[in-house]
N, C-alpha and C positions, 0 to 999 in steps of 0.2 A: 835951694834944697827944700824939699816938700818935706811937713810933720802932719803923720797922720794922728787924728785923735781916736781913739777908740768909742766905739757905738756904745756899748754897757760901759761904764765906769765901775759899777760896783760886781761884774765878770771877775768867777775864779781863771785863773790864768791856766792857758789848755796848753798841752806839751803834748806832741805825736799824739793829737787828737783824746788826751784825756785828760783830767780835771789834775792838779798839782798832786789833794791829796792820794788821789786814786795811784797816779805816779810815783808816787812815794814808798805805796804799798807793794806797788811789781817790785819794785827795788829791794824792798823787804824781804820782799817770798822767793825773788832771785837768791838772794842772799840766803836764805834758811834753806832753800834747797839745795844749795852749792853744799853748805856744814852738814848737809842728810847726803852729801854724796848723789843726787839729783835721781834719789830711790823715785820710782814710777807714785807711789803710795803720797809721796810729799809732795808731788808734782799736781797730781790730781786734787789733793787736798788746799793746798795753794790755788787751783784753778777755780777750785769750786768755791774759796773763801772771796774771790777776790769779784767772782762773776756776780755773789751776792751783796757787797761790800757796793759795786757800782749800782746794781739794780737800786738797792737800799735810795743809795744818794743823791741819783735822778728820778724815784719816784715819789719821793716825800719831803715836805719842805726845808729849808734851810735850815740847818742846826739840830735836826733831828737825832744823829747821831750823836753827837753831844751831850745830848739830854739824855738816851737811853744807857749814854754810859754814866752819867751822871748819878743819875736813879738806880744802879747797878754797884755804884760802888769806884768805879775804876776812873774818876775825873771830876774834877772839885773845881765851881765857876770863883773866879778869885776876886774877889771885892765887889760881890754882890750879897745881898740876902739870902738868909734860908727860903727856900721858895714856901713855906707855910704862912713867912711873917706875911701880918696884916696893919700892922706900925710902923712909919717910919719916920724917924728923927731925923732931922737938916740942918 
């Protein structure tokens, strides 16, 4: 029995050709549009969130989105520093 190793190691893992989180989010917008009764309005909006959502994340570096939620309010990095600190104790 042959083990293949994978080429990238640190590769997010691709599912019908999209990145996990990306996959996540169809899943998402399926899901909210099913509860909006799959109205055309939610459909588009869903397409149009999800076509910027990948553009976003294959055109700018790793972790990007993170940070912009970060800096936004909506996601806090957990046992890290405030990113202003310029001290740090060990």
């Amino acid at each position: 029995m042959k083990h293949r190793i994978p080429q990238y190691l640190n590769e997010q893992v691709m599912f019908i050709g999209m990145h996990s989180d990306e996959f996540c989010l169809l899943i998402l917008a399926v899901y909210l549009s099913a509860i909006a009764g799959f109205h055309w309005l939610v459909l588009m909006g869903n397409a149009v969130l999800m076509a910027a959502f990948i553009w976003v994340n294959r055109n700018f570096p790793r972790g990007f989105v993170r940070h912009i939620a970060y800096f936004s309010g909506f996601y806090q990095f957990r046992k890290y520093p405030e990113y202003f600190a310029n001290r740090f104790i060990e």
